[in-house]
ChimeraX commands (.cxc) that place a marker at each C-alpha (Angstrom):
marker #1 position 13.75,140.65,279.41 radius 0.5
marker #1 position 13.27,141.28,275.90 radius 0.5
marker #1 position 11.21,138.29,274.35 radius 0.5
marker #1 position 12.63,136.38,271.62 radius 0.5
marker #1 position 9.01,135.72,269.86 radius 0.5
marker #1 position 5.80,137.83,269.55 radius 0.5
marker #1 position 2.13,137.85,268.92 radius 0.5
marker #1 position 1.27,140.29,266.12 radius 0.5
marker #1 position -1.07,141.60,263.77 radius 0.5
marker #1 position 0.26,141.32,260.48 radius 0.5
marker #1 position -1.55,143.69,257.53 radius 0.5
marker #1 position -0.17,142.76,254.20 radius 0.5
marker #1 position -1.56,145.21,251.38 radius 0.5
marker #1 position -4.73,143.60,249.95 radius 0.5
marker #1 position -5.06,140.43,252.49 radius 0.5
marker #1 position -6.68,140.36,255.53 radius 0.5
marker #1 position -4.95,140.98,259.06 radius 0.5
marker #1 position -3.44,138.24,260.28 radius 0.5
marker #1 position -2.29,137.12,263.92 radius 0.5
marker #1 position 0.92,135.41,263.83 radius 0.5
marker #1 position 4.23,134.92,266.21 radius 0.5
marker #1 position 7.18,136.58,264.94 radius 0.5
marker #1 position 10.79,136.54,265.65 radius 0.5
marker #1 position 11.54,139.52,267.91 radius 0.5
marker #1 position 14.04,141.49,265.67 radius 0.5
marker #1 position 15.00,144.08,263.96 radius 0.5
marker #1 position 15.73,141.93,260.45 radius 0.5
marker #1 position 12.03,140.57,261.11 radius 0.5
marker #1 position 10.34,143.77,261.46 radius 0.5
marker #1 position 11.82,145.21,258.32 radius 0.5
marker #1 position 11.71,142.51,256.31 radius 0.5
marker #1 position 7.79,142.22,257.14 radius 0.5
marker #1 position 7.31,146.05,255.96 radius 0.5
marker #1 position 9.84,145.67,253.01 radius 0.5
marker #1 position 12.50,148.41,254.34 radius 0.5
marker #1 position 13.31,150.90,257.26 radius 0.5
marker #1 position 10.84,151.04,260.10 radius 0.5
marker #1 position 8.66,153.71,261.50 radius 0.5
marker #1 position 6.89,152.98,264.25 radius 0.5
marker #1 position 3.35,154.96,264.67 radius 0.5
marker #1 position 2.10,154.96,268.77 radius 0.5
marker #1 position -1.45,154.35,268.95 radius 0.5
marker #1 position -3.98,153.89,271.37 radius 0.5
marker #1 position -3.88,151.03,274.02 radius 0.5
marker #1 position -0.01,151.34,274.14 radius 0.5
marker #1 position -0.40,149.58,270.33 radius 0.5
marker #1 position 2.59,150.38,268.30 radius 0.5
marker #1 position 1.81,150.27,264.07 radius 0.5
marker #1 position 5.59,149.46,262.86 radius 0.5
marker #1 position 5.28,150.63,258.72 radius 0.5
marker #1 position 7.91,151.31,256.33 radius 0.5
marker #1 position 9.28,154.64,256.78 radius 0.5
marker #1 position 9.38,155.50,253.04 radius 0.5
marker #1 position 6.33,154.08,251.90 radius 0.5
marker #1 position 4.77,157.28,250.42 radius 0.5
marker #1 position 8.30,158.26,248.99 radius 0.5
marker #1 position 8.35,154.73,247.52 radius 0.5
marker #1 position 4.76,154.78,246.20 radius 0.5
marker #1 position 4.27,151.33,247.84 radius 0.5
marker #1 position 0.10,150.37,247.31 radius 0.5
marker #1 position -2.41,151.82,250.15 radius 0.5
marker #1 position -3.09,149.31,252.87 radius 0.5
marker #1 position -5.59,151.15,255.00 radius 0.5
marker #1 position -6.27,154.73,256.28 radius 0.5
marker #1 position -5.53,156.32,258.97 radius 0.5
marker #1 position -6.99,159.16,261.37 radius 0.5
marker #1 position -8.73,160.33,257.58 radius 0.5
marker #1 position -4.96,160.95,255.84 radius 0.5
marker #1 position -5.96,162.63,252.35 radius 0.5
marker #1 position -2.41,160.71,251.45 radius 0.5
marker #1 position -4.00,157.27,251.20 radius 0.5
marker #1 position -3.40,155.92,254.55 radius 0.5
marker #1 position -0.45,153.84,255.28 radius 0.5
marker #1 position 1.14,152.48,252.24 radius 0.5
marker #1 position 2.87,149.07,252.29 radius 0.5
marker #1 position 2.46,145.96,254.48 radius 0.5
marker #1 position 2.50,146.36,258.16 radius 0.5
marker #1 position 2.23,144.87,261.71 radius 0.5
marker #1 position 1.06,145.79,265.24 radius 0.5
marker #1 position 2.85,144.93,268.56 radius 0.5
marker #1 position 3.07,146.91,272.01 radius 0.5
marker #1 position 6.25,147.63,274.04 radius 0.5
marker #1 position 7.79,146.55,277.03 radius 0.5
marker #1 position 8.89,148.38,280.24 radius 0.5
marker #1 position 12.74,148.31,278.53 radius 0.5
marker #1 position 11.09,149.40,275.29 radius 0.5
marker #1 position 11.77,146.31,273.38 radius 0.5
marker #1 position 8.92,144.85,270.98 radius 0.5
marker #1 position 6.26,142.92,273.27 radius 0.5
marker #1 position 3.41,140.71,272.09 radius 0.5
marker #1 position -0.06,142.24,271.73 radius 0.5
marker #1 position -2.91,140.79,274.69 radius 0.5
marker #1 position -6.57,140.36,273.43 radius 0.5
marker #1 position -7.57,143.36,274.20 radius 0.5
marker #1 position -5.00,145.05,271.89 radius 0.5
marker #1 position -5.65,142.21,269.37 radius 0.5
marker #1 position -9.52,143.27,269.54 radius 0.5
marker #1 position -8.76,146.87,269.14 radius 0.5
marker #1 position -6.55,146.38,265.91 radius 0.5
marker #1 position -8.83,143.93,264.61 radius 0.5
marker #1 position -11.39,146.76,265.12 radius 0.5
marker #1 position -9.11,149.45,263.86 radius 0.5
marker #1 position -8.41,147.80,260.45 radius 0.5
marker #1 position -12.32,147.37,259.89 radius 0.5
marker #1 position -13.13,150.68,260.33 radius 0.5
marker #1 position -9.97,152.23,258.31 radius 0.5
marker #1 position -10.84,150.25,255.15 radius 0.5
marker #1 position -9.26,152.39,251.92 radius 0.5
marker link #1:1,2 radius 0.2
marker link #1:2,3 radius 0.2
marker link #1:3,4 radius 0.2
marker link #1:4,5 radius 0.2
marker link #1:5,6 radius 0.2
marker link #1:6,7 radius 0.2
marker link #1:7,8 radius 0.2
marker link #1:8,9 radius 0.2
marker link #1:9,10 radius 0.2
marker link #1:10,11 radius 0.2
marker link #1:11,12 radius 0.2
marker link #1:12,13 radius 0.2
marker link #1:13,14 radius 0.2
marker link #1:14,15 radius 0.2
marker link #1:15,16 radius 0.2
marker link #1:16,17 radius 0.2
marker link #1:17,18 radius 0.2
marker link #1:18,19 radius 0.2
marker link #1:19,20 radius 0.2
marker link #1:20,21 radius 0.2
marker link #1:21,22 radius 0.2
marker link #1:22,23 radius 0.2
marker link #1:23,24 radius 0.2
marker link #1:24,25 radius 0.2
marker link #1:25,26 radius 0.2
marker link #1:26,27 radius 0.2
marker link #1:27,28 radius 0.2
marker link #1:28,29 radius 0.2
marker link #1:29,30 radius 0.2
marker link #1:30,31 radius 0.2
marker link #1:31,32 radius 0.2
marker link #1:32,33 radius 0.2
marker link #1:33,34 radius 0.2
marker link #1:34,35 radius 0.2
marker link #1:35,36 radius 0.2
marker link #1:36,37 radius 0.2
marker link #1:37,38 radius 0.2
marker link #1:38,39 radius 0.2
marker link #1:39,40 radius 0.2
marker link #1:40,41 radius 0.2
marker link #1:41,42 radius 0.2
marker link #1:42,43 radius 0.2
marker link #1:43,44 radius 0.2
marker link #1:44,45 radius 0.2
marker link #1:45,46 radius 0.2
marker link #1:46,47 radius 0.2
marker link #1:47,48 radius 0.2
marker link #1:48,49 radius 0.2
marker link #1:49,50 radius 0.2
marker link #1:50,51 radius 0.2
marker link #1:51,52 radius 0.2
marker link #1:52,53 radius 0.2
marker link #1:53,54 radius 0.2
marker link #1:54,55 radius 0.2
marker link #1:55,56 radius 0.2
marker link #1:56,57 radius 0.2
marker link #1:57,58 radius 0.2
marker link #1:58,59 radius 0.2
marker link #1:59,60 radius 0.2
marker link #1:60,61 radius 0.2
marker link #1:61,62 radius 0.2
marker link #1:62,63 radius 0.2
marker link #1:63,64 radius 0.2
marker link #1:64,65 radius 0.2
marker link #1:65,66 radius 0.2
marker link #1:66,67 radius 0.2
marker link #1:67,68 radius 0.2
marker link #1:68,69 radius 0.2
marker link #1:69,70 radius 0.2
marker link #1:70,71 radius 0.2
marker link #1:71,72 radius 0.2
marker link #1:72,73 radius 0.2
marker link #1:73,74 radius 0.2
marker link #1:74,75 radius 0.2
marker link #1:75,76 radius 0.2
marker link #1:76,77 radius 0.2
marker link #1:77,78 radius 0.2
marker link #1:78,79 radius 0.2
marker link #1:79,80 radius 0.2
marker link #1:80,81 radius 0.2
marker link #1:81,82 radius 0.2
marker link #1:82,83 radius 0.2
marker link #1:83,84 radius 0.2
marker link #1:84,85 radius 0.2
marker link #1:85,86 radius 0.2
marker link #1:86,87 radius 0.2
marker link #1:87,88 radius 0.2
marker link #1:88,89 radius 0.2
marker link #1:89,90 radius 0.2
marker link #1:90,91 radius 0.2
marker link #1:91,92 radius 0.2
marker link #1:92,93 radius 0.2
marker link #1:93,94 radius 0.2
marker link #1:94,95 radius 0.2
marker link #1:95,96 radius 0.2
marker link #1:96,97 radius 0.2
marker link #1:97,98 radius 0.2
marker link #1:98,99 radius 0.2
marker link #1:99,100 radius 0.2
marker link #1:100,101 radius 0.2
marker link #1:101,102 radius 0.2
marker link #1:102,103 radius 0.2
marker link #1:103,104 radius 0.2
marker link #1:104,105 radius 0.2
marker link #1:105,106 radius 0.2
marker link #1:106,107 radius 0.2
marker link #1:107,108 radius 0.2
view
């Protein structure tokens, strides 16, 4: 069952990353990255949700990625995992730990 609240890592461009409980929707998610969402698998079944247009828009770098020589991800952002129905699902520490240690080593 798809929960109605969950724990993410919010990266707004030029704040630090943040770990807060969010509604579980659709409105939420794209409100948070400011427009349609792509959503990026990583590792640790971590999911980066950005805005799909971000480049195209010229929103500011956040942080890079995998060593993108097109500024990283542009635009705010947040991390959650998925569920067995593929639904949103809150992050557990050890996915918290491994964005936390994601953003500090992807510093543009």
């Amino acid at each position: 069952m798809k929960e109605e609240k969950i724990k993410v890592v919010v990266k707004r461009v030029d704040e630090p990353a943040d770990l807060q409980i969010i509604p579980n929707s659709l409105g939420k998610a794209q409100l948070i990255v400011c427009g349609d969402i792509e959503i990026i698998r990583l590792e640790n079944d971590v999911l980066l949700i950005c805005n799909e247009n971000g480049k195209v828009l010229n929103m500011k770098p956040n942080f890079r990625m995998n060593r993108d020589m097109f500024m990283g991800i542009r635009g705010h952002v947040f991390f959650c995992t998925v569920d067995s129905e593929g639904a949103f699902a809150s992050l557990n520490m050890e996915q918290i730990v491994y964005v936390f240690n994601l953003l500090k080593e992807s510093k543009i």
